[in-house]
N, C-alpha and C positions, 0 to 999 in steps of 0.2 A: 400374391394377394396381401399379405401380409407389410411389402413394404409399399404399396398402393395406400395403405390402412394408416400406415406410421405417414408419410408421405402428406397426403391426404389432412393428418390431425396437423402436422407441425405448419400447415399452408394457414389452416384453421385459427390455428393460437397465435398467429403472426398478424394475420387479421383482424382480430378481435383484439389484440395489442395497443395495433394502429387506429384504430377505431375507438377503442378508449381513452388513446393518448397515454397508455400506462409503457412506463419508461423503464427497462431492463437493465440499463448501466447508465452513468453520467460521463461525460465527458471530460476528458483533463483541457485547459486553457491557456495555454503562454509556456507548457511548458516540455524542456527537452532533458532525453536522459543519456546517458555514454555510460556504455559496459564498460567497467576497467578489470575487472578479473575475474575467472570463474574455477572453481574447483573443486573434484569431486574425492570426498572424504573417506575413509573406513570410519567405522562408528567412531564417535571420542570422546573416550574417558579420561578426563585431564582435573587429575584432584590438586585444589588449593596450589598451584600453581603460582610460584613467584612471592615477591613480597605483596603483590595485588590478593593473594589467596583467591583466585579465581576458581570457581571450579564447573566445567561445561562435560556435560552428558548427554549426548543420543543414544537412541533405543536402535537405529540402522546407520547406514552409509545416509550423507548428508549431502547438498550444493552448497559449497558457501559462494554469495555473488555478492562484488561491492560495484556499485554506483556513482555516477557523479548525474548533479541533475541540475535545472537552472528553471526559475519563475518567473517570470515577467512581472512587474510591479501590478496587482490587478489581479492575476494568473492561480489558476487553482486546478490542484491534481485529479477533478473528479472522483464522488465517491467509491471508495475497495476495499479489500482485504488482502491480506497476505498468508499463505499458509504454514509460515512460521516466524521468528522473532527479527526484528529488525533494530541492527543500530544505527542512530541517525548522528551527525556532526553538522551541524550549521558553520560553513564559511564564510556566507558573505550576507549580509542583510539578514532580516526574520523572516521566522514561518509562523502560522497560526494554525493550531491543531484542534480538528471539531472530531472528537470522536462519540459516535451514537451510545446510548437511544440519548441521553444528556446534552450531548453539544457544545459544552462548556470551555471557551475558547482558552487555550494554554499556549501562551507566547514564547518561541526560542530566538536567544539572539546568535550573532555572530558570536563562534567561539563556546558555545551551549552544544548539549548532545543530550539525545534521552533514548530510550529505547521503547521500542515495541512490543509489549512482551505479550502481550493477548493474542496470536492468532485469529482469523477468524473476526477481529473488533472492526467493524467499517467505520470508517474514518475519512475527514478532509482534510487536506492542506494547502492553505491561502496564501498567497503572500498579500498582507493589507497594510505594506508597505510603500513608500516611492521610490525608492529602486530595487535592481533586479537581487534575488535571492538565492543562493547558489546552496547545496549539501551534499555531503557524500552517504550513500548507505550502503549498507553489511548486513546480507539476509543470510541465514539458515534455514533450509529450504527441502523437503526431503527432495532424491534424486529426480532431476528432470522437469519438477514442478516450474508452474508460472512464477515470477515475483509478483504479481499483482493479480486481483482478483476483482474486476469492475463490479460493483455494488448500487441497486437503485438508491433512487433518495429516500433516506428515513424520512419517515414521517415524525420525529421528535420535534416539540414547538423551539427550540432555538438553534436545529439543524439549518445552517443556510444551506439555497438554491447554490448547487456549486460556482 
């Protein structure tokens, strides 16, 4: 009875979805990713590390996953989130960074790198370039987790339609 019931509701909310036209996740456009490494961590405590004085802390065991990924001039990653920080390196052309409720577009060139540090922040990435856009990323990630988290469209006034 019970999963008649659940069954039943999620047939329900799927319908009234489509029926509204109300959109669950965006779509990404032009663009492709290739895993290059995956690795699973014991916690890490690594104080002031090197002459960089780094110093990276988790609370458990981690994934670190690095990326390669490619935009098509046009091409935009669809709104999401990530469930922990992300470092980005721009190779080859720019990217244009919309992150909610704001929207406020923040340009990387080739040779530029910034990080993600907000978990959880939905965000776009465009290329409104004319050619293609290439970057590498390095997520931290607790064990097993997604790297990406599809996110509807904010409704923020200078969020673009991805």
């Amino acid at each position: 009875m019970v999963k008649k019931i659940v069954g039943t509701l999620a047939i329900g909310v799927c319908g009234i979805s489509l029926y509204y036209g109300v959109a669950f996740s965006t779509p990404s456009s032009g663009q492709t990713n290739t895993s290059v490494l995956t690795g699973t961590f014991d916690e890490l405590n690594v104080k002031h590390s090197g002459e960089a004085r780094v110093t990276v802390r988790t609370r458990e065991d981690v994934d670190i996953v690095t990326t390669q990924a490619t935009l098509a001039a046009g091409g935009y990653t669809g709104w999401h989130t990530h469930p922990g920080p992300v470092f980005v390196t721009v190779t080859q052309g720019t990217l244009t960074i919309y992150n909610a409720p704001k929207c406020q577009p923040r340009v990387y060139h080739a040779g530029e790198g910034f990080v993600e540090k907000y978990p959880r922040t939905v965000h776009l990435v465009r290329n409104e370039g004319t050619e293609e856009a290439k970057w590498t990323a390095t997520f931290i990630l607790p064990v097993g987790a997604p790297r990406r988290i599809d996110e509807p469209q904010p409704s923020g006034v200078n969020c673009p339609i991805s």
